[in-house]
N, C-alpha and C positions, 0 to 999 in steps of 0.2 A: 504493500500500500504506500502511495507517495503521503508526502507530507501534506500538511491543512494548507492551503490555496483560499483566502477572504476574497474570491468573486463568485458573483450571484451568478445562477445555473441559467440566468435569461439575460447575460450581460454580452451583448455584440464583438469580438474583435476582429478586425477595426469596427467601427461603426458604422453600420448602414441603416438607412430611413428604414426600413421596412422591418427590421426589426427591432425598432425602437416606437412604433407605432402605437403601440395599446400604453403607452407614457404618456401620449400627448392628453389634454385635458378638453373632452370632448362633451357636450352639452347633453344631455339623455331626454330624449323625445319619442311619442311612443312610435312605434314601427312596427307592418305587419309584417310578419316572418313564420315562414314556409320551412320547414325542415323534411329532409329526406333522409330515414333508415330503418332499415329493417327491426332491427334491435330496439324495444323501448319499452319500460315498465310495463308488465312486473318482473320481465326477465333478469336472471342474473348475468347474462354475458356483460363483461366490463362496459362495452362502446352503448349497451341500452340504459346500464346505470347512469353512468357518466352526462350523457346527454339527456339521460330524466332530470338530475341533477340541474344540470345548462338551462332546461327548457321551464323548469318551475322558479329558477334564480330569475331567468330573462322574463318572466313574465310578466313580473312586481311593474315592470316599465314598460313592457310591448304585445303584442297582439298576437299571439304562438301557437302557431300549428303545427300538427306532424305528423305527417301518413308515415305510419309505422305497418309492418308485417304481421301475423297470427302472434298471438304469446305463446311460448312452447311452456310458460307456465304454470299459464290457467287452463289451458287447453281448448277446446271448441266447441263453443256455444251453438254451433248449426251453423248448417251453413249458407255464409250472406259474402258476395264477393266482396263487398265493405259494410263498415258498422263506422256509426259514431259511439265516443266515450268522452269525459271529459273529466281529467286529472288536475281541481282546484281549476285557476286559470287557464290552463294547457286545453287547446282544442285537437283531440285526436282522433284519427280517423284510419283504422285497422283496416287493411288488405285481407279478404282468402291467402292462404298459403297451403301448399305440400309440406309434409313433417318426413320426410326419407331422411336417414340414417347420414351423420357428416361423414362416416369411414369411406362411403363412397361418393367419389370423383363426381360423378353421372348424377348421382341422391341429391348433393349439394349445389349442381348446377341447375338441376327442377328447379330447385328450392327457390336457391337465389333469383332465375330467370320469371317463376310466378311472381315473384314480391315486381320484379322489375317491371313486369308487363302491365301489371294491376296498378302496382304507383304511379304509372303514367297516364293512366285511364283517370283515376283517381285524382291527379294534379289537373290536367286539364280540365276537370268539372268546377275547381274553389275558382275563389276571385284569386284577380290579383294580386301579389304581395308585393312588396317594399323591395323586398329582401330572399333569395332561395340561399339556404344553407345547406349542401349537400357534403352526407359524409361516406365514408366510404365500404358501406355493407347494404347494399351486395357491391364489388369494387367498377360497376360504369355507370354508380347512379350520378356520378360527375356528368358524362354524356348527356344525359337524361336532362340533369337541370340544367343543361348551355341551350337544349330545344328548348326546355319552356324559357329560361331568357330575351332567349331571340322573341318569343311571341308575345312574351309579354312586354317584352321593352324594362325588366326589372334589372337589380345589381345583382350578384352571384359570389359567394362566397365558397369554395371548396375546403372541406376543411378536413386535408388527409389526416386518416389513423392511420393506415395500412399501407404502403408503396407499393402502388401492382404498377408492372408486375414483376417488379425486384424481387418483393420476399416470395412470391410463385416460386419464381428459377433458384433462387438461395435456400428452399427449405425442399426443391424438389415437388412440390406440391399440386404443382401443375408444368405437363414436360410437352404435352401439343405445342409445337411451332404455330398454326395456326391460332389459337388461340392465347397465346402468347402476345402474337401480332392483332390482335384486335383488341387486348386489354392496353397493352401501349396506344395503340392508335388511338382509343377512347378517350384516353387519360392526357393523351398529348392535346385533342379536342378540349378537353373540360381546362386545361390550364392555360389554353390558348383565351377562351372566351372568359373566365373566372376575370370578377375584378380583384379579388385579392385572393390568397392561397392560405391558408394557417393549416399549420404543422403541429408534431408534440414536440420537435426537441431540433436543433442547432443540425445535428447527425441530417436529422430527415431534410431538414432544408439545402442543405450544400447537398444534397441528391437531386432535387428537383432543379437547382440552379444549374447546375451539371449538364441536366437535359435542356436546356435554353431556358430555362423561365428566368426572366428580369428580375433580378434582387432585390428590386424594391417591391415586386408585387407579391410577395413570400412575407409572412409572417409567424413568431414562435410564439405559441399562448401554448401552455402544457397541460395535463391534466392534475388535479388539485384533489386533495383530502379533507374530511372533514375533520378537523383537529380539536369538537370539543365530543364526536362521536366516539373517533378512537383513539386514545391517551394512554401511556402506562399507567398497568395497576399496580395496586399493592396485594390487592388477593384476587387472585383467578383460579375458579374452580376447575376450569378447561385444564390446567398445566396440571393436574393430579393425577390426569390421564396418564403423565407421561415418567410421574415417581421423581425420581433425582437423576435423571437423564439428561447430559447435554444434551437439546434438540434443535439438530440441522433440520430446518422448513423450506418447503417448497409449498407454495400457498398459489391456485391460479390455474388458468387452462393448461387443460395437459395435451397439448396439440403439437404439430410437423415443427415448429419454431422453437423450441424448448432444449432440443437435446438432451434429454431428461435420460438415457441410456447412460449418457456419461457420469450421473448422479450413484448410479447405481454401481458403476465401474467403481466408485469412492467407496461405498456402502464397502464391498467387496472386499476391499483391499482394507478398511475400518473394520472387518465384523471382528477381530480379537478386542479390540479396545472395550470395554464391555461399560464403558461412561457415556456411548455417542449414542444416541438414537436419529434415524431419518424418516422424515414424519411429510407423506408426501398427500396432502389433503387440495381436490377439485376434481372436474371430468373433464371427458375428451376425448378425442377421437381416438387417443393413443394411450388410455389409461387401460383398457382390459390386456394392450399388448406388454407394455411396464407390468404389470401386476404379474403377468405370466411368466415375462420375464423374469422379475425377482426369486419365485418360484421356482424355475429351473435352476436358478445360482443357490438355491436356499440361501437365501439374505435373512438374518435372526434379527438383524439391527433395519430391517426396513418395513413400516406402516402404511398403508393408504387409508384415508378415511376421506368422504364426501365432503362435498362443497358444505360450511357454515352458514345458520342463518344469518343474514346479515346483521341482526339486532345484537350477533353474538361474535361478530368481526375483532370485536377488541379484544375481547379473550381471547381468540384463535392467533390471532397474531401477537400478543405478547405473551404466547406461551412457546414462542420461541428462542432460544439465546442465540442462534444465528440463523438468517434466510440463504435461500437462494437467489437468485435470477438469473436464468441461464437462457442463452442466447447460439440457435444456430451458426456456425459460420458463415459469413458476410450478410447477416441479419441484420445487422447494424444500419441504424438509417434508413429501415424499412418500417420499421416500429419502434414504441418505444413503451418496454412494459409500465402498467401502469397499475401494477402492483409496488413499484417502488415508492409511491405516498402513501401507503398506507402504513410499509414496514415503518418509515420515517417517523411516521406521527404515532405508533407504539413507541417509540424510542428504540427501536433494535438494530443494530449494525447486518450488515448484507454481504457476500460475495455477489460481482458483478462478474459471471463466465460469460465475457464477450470480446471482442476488440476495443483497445484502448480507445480508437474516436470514439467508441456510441456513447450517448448521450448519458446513461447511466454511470457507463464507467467511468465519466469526468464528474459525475458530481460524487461518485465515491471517492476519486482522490483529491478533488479541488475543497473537498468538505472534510476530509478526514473520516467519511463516515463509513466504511467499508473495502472490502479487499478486492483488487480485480486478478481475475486469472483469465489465460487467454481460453479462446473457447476449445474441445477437445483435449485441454490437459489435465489429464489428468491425475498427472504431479502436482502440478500447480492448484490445483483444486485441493487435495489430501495435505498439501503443507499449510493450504491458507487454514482446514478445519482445526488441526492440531494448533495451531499457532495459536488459534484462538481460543481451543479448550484450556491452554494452558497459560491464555492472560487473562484471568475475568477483570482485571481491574480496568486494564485498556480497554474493553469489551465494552464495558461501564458509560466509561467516558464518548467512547464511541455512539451509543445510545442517547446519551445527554445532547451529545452534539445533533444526529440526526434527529432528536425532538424538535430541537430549536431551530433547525435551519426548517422543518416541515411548518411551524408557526410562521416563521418570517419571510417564507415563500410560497407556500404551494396550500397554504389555508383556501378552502371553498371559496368562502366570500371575498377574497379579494381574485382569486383569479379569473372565475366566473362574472366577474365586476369587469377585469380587463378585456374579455371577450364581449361582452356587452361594450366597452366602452370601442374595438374594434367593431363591432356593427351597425354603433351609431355612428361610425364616421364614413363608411361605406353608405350606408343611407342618405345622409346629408348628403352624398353627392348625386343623389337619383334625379 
């Protein structure tokens, strides 16, 4: 781990307009806005929380809509190609969907291709908005809102989670040339016509600018935690689970981008230490394969347990003394997990298994708050655990640290403020 680095994880160098945008001090007027994704309350995938979050903050000040997909949580009330609902101020407006299985290629492209074809039937029928904000599940609903753009004559905001189709080709996930070339082509469509781009993280931006997009029309807003939800405890019933165990966590999808084999290879080569436990809780496309896996290795030191209600997130995460976050190779700047706010605002130190650019791994050494190892080492992984079983005291301090830099940066309310304060200024120029 390098040494502590006092610059903010959204700090420009050198300085460019574009990402110094959600600074300026922008006037808040209400504005209709139009949101585009699949993912939205009550489901747990991160991008429907996240932007349930977005869309109930933005609302206090503006007019919010969001044709969202089926909930894979509630499940199906009959079937109606669309329903209205409305969450508080939030006007939403649910698509039919197919529920086929993510493990398959073919299951997931239905899936995503119904939400696609319905959301555009769907958008063509509201009035016009101010503002479309499209994010990127399923990854050409960018496409999508540059058509209604154009018809409406409205602004367009893009607001990548996921870089397609990088993380496709980097995690293997998708290996059709054809369809390779029509996610690029989309995406090159949607950043062409976008009046501005917001990113999660500095990584993801010097990817897009890469591809030609103009520097100033790229934006960093990241995703945010809520730091008075989840806070260090002093007693947590959840960590009894796990006795007097050091516990290495892996909290979060357990999907193609993870590398989560290489966790196991650790496990592996830890199963004598008989102080370590690996406690690997969420689902995924790739959790019944890990599980089997562990199984055939007989791993004595490795748990899976189900995704946590989220009323009980704070427990679950500060029943860990160290996380993971591990990262395919050349994943970097194609995402940017966003379980790293929440580890912060338990107070718990992290390993970052990724490349030194990604966005994570600079705010583990620029912060002191965690250890990076590069991705597939798994030396480097086995020496950062031990290193750390055997500081608690720097572990500590590590904790303290990533508290406080989660309050003074990546708190809800204020980040969700700077994204409001980026779509009020995009507005004013309609």
């Amino acid at each position: 781990m390098a040494g502590a680095k006092k610059q903010s994880a959204f700090s420009p160098a050198p300085p460019e307009p574009a990402r110094d945008f959600w600074r300026r001090s922008i006037p808040v007027s209400q504005t209709r806005v139009l949101f585009l994704n699949r993912s939205f309350w009550p489901d747990r995938e991160a991008t429907g929380q996240f932007l349930t979050e977005l869309c109930d903050d933005l609302s206090r000040d503006h007019e919010v809509t969001i044709v969202a997909g089926p909930s894979r949580e509630r499940g199906s009330a009959g079937f109606h190609l669309w329903s209205h609902e409305q969450r508080g101020r939030v006007s939403i407006v649910r698509t039919w969907g197919t529920g086929f299985s993510k493990s398959n290629l073919l299951g997931r492209l239905v899936n995503l291709g119904t939400y696609y074809l319905l959301a555009a039937v769907v958008a063509l029928r509201l009035p016009r908005p101010d503002v479309i904000v499209a994010e990127t599940d399923p990854p050409l609903l960018g496409a999508l809102a540059a058509v209604l753009k154009r018809r409406w004559g409205c602004r367009l905001i893009y607001n990548v989670r996921d870089l397609y189709p990088d993380i496709a080709e980097a995690t293997g996930g998708v290996r059709n040339p054809l369809l390779l070339g029509l996610l690029r082509r989309a995406n090159d469509y949607a950043y062409k016509r976008s009046d501005l781009i917001v990113t999660l993280g500095h990584d993801m931006a010097a990817r897009i600018v890469n591809k030609g997009v103009p520097a100033d029309k790229v934006v960093v807003v990241p995703d945010w935690v809520d730091c008075g939800r989840i806070r260090p405890l002093e007693s947590n019933p959840f960590r009894r689970n796990f006795g007097k165990k050091f516990v290495v966590m892996y909290s979060g999808n357990i999907g193609l981008s993870q590398q989560l084999e290489a966790v196991l290879e650790a496990a592996d080569r830890l199963r004598d230490d008989e102080r370590i436990l690996f406690a690997m809780i969420g689902e995924g496309a790739r959790k019944k394969w890990l599980e089997e896996r562990a199984r055939s290795m007989g791993l004595p030191n490795v748990i899976f347990l189900p995704y946590q209600p989220l009323e009980n997130l704070a427990e679950s995460l500060t029943a860990a003394d160290l996380h993971l976050i591990p990262l395919a190779p050349g994943a970097a700047g194609c995402l940017v997990p966003s379980k790293i706010y929440g580890i912060l605002a338990a107070g718990r130190p992290f390993i970052a298994m990724m490349e030194a650019s990604a966005e994570v791994a600079q705010i583990a050494r620029e912060n002191a708050v965690g250890f990076v190892v590069r991705p597939g080492d798994i030396d480097g992984l086995v020496g950062a655990i031990r290193e750390a079983v055997d500081a608690p005291e720097r572990l500590k301090q590590m904790g303290v640290r990533a508290r406080r830099l989660a309050e003074l940066r990546f708190d809800r309310i204020k980040v969700t403020g700077r994204f409001g304060s980026v779509l009020a200024g995009v507005a004013m120029n309609n």
